[in-house]
N, C-alpha and C positions, 0 to 999 in steps of 0.2 A: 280564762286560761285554756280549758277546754278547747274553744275555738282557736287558739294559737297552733295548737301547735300543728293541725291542718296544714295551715299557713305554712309553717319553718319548715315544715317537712316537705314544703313542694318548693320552698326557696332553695333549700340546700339540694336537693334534686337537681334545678336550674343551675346554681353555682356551680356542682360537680359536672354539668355535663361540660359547661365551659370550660372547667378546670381540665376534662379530658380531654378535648379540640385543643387546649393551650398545649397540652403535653402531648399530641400527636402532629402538631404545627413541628414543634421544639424537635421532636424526631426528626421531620423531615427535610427541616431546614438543613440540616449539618451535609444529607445526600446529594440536598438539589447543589450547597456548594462544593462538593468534593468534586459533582459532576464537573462544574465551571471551573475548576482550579486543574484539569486535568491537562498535562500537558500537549501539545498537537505534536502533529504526524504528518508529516510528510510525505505525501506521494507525488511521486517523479514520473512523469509524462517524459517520450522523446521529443525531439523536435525534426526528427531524422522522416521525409515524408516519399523517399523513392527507392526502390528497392533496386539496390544495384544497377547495372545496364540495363534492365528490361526495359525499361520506360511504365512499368507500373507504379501504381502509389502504394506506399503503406503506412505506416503509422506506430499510436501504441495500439494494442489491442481491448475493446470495450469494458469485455466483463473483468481481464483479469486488473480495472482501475476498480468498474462499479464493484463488482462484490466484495474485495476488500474494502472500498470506502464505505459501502452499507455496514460492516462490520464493526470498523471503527467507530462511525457515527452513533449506529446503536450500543458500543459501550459507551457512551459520553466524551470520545474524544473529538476535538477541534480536529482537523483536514485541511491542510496547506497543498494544494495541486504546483504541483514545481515539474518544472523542467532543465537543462543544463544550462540554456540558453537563455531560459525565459520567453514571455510570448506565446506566438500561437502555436499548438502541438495537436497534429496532425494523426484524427483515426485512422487506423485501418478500413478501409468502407467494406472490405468480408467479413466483419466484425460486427458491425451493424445491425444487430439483432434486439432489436425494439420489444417481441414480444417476451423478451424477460425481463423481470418485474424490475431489478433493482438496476438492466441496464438503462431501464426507459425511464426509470427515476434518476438517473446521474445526465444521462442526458438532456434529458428536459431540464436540468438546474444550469448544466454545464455546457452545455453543445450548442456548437453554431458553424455557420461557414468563415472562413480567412475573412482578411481586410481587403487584401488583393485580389485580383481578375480570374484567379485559375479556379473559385468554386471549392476551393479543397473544402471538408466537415473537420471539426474539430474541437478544441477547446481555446479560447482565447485567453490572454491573460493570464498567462502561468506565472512563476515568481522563480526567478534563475536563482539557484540553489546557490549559488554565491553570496545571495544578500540572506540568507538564511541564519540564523547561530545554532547551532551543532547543538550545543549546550542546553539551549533550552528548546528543544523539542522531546518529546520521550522516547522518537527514533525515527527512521528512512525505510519505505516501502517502493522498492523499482516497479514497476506494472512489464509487462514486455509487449510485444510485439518485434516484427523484423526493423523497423525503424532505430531500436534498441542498440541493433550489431552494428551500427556505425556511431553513434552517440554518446551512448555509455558508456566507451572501451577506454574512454583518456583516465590518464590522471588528475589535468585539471580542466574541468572542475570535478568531475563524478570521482574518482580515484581518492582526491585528496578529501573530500566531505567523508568519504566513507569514511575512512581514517580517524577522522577529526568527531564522528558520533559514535566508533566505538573506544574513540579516546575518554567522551564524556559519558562512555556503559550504555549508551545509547540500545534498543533494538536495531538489526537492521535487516530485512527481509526484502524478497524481489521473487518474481516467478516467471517461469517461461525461460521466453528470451531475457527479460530482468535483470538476470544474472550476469548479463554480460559487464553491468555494473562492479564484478568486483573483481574482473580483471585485474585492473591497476591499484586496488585498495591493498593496502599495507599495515600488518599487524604491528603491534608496539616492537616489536624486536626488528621489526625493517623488512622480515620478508611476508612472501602473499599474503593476505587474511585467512585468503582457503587452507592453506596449507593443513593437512591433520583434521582437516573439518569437513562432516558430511552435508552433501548437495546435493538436491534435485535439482535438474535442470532441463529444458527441450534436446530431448535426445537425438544423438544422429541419424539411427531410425527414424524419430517422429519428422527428421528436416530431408530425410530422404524420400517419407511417405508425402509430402508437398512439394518433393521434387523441386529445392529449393538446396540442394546440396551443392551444386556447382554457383548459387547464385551469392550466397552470405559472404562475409569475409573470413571465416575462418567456423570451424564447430567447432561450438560451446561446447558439450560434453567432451570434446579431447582437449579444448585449451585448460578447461579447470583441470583436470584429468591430471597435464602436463606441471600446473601450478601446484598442486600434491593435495588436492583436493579428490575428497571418496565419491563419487557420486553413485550414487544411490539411483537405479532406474525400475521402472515397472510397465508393466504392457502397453505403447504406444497407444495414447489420449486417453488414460486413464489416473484416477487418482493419484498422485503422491504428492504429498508433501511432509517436510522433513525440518527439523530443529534440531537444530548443535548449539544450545546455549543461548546465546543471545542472537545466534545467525540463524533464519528462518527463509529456506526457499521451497517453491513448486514447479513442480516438469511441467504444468501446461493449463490453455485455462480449465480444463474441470478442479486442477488443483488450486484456484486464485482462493474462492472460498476459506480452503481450510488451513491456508498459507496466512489469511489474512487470522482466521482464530488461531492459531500456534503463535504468531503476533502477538496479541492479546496477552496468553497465559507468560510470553516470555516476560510482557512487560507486567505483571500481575506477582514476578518472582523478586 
């Protein structure tokens, strides 16, 4: 008997350890699937690739797609790259800034050049925000660049999706130029979204220090301005970014980053 119980006592040792691996499995099963059950996010590429009359190219802008989608992805959400059009959406090539970390990571997943003969960089393959459901995404993130101030300004399609994801309580957040996205969006009572609502946006300053004043079709900070929207500015290409509820915008890319976390905690409320 003596010799038994050696024995039991190094069985039940063995059992409990498995018993503790079953019940630290049992934990982390429930996370790995909340991760997988989490809703995606859309981010909205232009497709807009020439800047006004000049004959130069532009696009969306790099970092302000990579560093929100690094954002996203690392809290476990799925990433739908959309555009208005769908197709190929055309970088900014001043944007092009490989040696940062998260942009060289979106690009290397996402980047390539067009189908056609002009060499343009970009992302292929977007998913035109029409074949989208409003409904079941957990909300809309605009990226900017100048590409933006021709594309994003309609109602349909960008105008009325907005509409339509904060009909379903949707987030919806944009930075930069991004913003020019909610031109046409329309709050449940029929007028602007903006209206009453604080925005950061690329200031006329910041579109005056690129000398890009006479080139755009209209400035963002006076049209929202005009729309009864607060915009909120800070020292050109500098931080800001700003949250009114469930609307989440940034003045510029150093603000894409923290545009993309305000995102986050709106959809976390």
């Amino acid at each position: 008997m003596k010799r038994l119980i050696p024995l039991l006592a190094l069985l039940g040792t063995l059992f409990g350890h498995g018993a503790a691996q079953a019940a630290d499995a049992a934990t982390e099963k429930p996370e790995a699937a909340e991760t997988a059950d989490k809703a995606p996010i859309a981010l909205v590429l232009t497709n807009h690739g020439e800047l006004g009359e000049t004959g130069e190219p532009t696009g969306f802008y790099l970092s302000e797609a990579a560093h929100p989608h690094e954002v996203f992805r690392e809290a476990g959400h799925p990433v739908v790259l959309a555009s208005p059009a769908g197709g190929f959406a055309p970088v900014d090539p001043k944007s092009l800034e490989l040696d940062d970390a998260a942009n060289a990571t979106f690009w290397k997943e996402f980047g390539g050049e067009s189908d056609g003969q002009d060499g343009r960089q970009g992302v292929a393959g977007t998913t035109a925000i029409r074949e989208l459901d409003p409904a079941k995404l957990a909300g809309v993130f605009f990226a900017g660049g100048h590409g933006t101030m021709w594309d994003f300004t309609s109602a349909d399609p960008v105008g009325d999706f907005i509409t339509a994801v904060d009909h379903a309580e949707g987030v919806i957040g944009a930075v930069c130029h991004g913003p020019a996205a909610l031109v046409a969006a329309k709050a449940a009572d029929g007028g602007p979204l903006v209206k009453g609502r604080t925005v950061a946006v690329f200031t006329n300053a910041e579109e005056k220090a690129v000398e890009l004043t006479e080139v755009v079709p209209f400035l963002l900070e006076t049209r929202l301005g005009k729309l009864g929207a607060e915009v909120r500015t800070a020292p050109d290409f500098s931080e800001n970014a700003v949250r009114d509820g469930r609307l989440v915008t940034g003045q510029n890319p150093a603000s894409a980053r923290r545009a993309g976390e305000l995102f986050l905690e709106a959809l976390e409320e």
